[in-house]
C-alpha angles and dihedrals in degrees: 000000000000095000083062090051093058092050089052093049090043080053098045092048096044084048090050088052088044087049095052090048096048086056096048083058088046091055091039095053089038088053099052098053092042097049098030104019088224124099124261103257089056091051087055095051085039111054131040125297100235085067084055101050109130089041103109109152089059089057082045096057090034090055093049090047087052089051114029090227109294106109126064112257091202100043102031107019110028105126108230089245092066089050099048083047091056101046085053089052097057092036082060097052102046090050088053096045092055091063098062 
């Protein structure tokens, strides 16, 4: 029993992170087409890239199109900022895991 309680409350916990990311899309995509009045994908293509930097999936989409699939995103087309962001990530959360 308690074993399935840790897994609701992993779940619960992994939903609630889901949840805040899907409403920082949601503001991003509110505040283009308030400030611009174009979508967000065409403010991204648009502007430069330093105001778009934590916008990954969109490099991601942008690199297959380029490529028409045939090439590796991670290990040929991730941008260094996405790695750096990564690596702080990870840096976070084990720093946070080793204080519990």
């Amino acid at each position: 029993m308690k074993k399935h309680n840790t897994n609701i409350a992993k779940l619960d916990i992994a939903l609630t992170k889901a949840q805040c990311h899907v409403v920082e899309l949601e503001w991003y995509k509110e505040c283009c087409e308030k400030e611009y009045g174009i979508t967000y994908y065409d403010s991204f293509k648009k502007h430069d890239k330093k105001d778009n930097m934590l916008v990954e999936p969109l490099n991601i989409a942008h690199y297959y199109c380029k490529f028409k699939g045939n090439d590796n995103y991670l290990q040929d087309g991730r941008l260094t900022r996405h790695k750096v962001f990564q690596k702080w990530m990870e840096d976070k959360e084990e720093t946070h895991g080793s204080r519990g």
